[in-house]
C-alpha positions in Angstrom: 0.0 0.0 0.0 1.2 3.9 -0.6 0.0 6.9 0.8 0.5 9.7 -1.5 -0.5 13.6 0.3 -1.5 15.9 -1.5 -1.9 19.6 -0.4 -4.5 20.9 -2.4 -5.6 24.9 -3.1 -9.2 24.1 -4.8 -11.2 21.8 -1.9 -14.0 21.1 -4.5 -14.6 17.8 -5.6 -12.3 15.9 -3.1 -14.0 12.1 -3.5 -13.3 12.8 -7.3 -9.9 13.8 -6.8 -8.7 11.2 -4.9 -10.2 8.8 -7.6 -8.3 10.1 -10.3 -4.9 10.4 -8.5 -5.4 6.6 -8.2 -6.2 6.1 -11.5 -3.5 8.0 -13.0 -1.2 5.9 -10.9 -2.5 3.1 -12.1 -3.2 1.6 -8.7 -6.3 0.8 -7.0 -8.2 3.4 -4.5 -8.6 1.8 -1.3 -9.9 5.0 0.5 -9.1 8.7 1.5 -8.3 10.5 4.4 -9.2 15.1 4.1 -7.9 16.8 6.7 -9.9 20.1 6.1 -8.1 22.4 8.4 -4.7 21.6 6.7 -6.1 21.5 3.2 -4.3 17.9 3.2 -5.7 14.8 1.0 -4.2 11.8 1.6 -5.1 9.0 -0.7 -4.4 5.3 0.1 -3.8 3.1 -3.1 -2.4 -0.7 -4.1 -1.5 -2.1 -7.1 -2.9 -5.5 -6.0 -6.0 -3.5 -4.7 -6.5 -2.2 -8.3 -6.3 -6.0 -9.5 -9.3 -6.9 -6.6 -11.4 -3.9 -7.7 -11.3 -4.9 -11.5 -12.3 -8.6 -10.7 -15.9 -7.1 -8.8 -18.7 -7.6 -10.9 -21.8 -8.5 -10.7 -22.2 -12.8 -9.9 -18.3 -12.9 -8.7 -18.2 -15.1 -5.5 -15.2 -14.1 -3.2 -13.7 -15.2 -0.4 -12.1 -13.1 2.4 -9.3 -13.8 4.6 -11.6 -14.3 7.4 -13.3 -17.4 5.5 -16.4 -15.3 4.3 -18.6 -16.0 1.2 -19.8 -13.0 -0.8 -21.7 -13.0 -3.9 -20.9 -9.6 -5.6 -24.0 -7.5 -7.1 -22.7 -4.0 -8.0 -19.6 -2.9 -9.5 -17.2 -0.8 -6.6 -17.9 2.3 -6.4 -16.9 5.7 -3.7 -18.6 6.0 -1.1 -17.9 7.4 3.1 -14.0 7.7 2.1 -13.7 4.2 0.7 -14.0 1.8 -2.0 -17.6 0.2 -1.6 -19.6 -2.6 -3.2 -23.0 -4.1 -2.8 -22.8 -7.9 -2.4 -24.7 -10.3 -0.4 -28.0 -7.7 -0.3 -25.9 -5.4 1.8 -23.1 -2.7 1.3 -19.5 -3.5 2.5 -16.3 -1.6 2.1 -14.1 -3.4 -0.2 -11.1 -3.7 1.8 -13.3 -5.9 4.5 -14.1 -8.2 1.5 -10.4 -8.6 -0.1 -8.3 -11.1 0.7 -4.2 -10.1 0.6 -3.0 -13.8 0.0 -4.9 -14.2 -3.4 -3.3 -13.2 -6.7 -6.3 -11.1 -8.3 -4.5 -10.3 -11.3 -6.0 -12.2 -14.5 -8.6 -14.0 -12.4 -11.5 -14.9 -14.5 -15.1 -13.4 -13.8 
């Protein structure tokens, strides 16, 4: 995981920001941190996390490193700071439902 901080001078718009500085990187968003009074975004991204996120669609099952089942219904989307998904008639953040031990990268849907 990397942390990259970013002092920003426009505060608009900081959930799409953070997105795209993720994006650019090529890496995965896990989540954000804005510390308002210091006009500071930090923005918390993984290259294996990016893998994870591409391989959520809708009818995936996963498995997460506590031995839970999900059945994914929603491609991941920004929500509360984080990377979110709807699986298993719920919301969960997708950190909770990623498992570090699993290669993600060219996993079949």
């Amino acid at each position: 995981m990397c942390v990259q901080k970013i002092t920003l001078r426009n505060c608009s718009a900081i959930a799409t920001k953070a997105k795209v500085v993720a994006e650019s990187m090529g890496t995965g968003l896990i989540c954000y941190d804005w510390n308002g009074e210091r006009d500071l975004l930090s923005i918390f991204t993984s290259y294996d996390f990016k893998d994870f996120l591409d391989f959520l669609k809708p009818g995936v099952k996963v498995t997460n490193k506590y031995g839970g089942e999900f059945t994914i219904e929603s491609e991941p989307y920004l929500e509360n700071c984080r990377m979110c998904v709807r699986a298993n008639g719920d919301v969960w953040f997708c950190d909770v439902l990623y498992n570090p031990i699993l290669n993600y990268k060219g996993m079949s849907q």
